[in-house]
C-alpha positions in Angstrom: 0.0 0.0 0.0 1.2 3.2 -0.8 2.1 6.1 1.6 -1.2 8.4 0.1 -3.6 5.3 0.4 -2.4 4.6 3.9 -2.7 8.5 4.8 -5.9 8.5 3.3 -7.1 5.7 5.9 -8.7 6.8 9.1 -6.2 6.8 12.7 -8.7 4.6 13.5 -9.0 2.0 10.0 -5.2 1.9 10.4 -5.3 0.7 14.1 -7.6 -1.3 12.9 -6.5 -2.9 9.9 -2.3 -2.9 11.5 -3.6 -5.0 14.7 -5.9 -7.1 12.4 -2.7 -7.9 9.7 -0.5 -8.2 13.0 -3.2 -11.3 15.0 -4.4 -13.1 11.6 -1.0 -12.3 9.9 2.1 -11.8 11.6 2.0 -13.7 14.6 1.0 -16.9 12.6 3.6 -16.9 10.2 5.9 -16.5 13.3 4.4 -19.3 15.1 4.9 -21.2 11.9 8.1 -20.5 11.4 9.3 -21.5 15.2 7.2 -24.7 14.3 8.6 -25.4 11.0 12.3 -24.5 12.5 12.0 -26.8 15.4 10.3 -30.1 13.3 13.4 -30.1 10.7 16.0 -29.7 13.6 14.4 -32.7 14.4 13.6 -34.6 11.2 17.7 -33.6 10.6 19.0 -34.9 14.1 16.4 -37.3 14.8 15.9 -35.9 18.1 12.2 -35.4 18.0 9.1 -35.7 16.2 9.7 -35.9 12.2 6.7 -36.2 10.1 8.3 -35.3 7.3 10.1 -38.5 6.4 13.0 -41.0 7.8 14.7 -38.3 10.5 18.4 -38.0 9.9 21.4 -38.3 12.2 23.2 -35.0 11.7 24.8 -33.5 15.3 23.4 -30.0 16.0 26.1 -27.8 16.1 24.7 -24.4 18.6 25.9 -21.4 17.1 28.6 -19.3 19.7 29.2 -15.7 20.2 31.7 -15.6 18.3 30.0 -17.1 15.3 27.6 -13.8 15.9 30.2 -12.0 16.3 31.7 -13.1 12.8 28.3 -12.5 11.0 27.7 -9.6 12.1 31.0 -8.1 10.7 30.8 -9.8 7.3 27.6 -8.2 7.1 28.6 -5.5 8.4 32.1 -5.4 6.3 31.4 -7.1 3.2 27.5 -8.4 2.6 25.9 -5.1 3.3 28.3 -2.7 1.3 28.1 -4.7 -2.1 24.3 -4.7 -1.8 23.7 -1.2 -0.9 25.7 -0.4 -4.3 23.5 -2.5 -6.4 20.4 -0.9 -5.0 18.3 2.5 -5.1 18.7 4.5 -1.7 15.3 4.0 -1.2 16.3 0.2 -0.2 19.1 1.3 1.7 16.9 3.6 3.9 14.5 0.9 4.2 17.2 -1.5 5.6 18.1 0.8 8.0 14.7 2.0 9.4 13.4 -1.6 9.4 16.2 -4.3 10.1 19.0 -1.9 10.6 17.6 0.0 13.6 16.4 -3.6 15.3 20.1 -5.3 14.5 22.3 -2.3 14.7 23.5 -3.3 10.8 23.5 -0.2 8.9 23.6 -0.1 4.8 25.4 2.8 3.1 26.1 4.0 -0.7 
């Protein structure tokens, strides 16, 4: 939706219509997600319910700070850089009012 149709919209309509997108939206594709996340950990380790098939016997392998710590500066370093050059600034500023501001990452030109 564009930024004139959503100004166009009532305070109230866009309470309305955020909270319903958030409760018949948003939180079930979350829930899904965690779901989804946690039944292939097990169909891949075997540790756990797998409906999906004959469950593997791969070793989970939990991820450390420093492996964070890595990430985060490749994306930081390399990742985010080489896309921000490939992309219109209005991406960029997307990225960094959306998942920039929540993980600290920032995208520049």
């Amino acid at each position: 939706m564009n930024g004139k149709k959503w100004n166009s919209l009532s305070e109230a309509t866009q309470q309305w219509l955020t909270a319903e997108l958030k409760e018949n939206y948003e939180d079930p594709v979350w829930e899904s997600a965690v779901d989804e996340t946690r039944e292939g950990i097990a169909c891949l380790t075997g540790n756990g319910d797998c409906s999906r098939g004959d469950p593997g016997d791969m070793v989970l392998v939990k991820a450390t700070d420093q492996d964070f710590t890595e990430t985060s500066r490749h994306l930081q370093e390399s990742l985010l850089p080489n896309w921000a050059q490939r992309v219109d600034q209005e991406w960029v500023d997307r990225w960094n009012e959306t998942i920039g501001a929540v993980t600290g990452l920032k995208a520049s030109k």
